[in-house]
N, C-alpha and C positions, 0 to 999 in steps of 0.2 A: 459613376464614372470611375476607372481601375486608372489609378496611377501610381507609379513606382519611381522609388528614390531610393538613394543607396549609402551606406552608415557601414559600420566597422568593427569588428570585434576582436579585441587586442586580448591575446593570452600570450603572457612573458616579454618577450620580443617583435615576436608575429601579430599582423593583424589581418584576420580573414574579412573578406568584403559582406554584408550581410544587404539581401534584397529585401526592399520595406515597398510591402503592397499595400497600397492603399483604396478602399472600395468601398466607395458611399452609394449607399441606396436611397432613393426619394420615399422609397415604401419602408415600413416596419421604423422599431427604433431601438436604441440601444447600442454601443461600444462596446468592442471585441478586439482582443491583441490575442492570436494564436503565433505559434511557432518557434514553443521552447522560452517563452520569459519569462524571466523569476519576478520578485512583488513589485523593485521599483522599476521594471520595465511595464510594468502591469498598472500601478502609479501614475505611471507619466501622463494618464489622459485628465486625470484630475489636471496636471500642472498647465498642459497644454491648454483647457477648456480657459482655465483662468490666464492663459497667458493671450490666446486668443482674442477675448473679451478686453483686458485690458488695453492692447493695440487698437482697438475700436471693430474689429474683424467681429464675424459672427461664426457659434460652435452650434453647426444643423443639428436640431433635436430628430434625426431621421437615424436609419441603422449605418453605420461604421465597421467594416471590419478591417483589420491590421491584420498583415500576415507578414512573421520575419521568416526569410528563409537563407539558407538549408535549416528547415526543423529541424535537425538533429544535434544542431549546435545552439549549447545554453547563452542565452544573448542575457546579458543581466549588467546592472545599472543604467543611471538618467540618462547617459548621455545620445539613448537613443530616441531622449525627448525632440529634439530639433527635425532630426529627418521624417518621423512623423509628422510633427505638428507641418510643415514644408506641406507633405504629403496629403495631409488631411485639406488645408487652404486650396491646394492643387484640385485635388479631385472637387471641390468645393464652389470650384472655380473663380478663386478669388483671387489668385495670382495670373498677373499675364505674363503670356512665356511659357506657361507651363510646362508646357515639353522640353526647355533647358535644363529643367531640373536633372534630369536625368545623365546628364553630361560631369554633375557634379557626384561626389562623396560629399556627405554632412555629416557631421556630429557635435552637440552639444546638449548639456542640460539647460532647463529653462526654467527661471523663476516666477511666482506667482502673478511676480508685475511685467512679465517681460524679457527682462534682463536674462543673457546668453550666459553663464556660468563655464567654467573652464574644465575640462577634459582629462584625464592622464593617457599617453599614448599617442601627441597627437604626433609625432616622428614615426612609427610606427607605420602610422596609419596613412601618414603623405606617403610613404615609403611604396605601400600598396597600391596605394592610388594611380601614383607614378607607372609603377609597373604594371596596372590593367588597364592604361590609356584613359583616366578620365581625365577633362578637361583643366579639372579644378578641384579644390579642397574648401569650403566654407566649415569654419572653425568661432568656437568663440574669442575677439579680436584679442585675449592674455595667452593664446596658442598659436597666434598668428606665425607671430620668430621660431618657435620651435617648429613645426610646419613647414615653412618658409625655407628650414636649411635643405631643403629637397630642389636639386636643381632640377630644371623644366618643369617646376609645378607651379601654378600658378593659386597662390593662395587669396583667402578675402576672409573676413570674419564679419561682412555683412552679408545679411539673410534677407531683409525684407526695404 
């Protein structure tokens, strides 16, 4: 099942919206993150796999592929752990609702137990959100305030 969620890439000032496809297959196995990420974008499925598990969730031993896009933009650090791992539960079909996701921007990193880790950028990144009409911003709840100073956004730094 192809599901897509949407995360954020902050250079300077600016934050460009980045598309995180997500596409589990019942056949084959193996995890895959293409489109331009450096190592701890590449990372992240170790943090996700155990972050997964520790919630009680299950991480399919089936094939996975991550696509960020536009490929042409280097997407690099954790914090595009959240919107994947979202993505991966989604397509997984372990979130109901599914198709809301898609309404939001996510970003955060994700610890081994769980735990949502905090961002740089997340002003930035409301900022963007704000201006390409998504509904909402899920952030981790220590970027809530700063998030938050974006009038008509409506923020949350709960995820699951």
């Amino acid at each position: 099942m192809l599901v897509k969620t949407f995360g954020s890439a902050v250079y300077g000032v600016e934050a460009i919206t980045i598309t995180v496809e997500v596409n589990w297959m019942e056949t084959g196995t193996g995890y895959l993150i293409v489109g331009l990420p450096d190592n701890a974008v590449k990372e992240s499925l170790q943090r996700i796999e155990s972050t997964i598990k520790a919630i009680g969730l299950d991480m399919k031993r089936t094939k996975i592929v991550v696509n960020l896009a536009p490929a042409d933009i280097k997407k690099s650090g954790t914090p595009f752990d959240l919107p994947i791992a979202i993505g991966i539960l989604a397509a997984t079909r372990q979130i109901k609702n599914a198709e809301a996701i898609e309404k939001y921007l996510i970003m955060g990193e994700l610890s081994l137990d769980g735990e949502i880790r905090s961002i740089k950028g997340a002003l930035p990144i409301a900022i963007q959100a704000r201006k390409e009409g998504f509904k909402g911003l899920i952030v981790p709840r220590v970027n809530e305030k700063e998030a938050g100073m974006v009038n008509n956004q409506r923020v949350t730094g709960r995820w699951f």
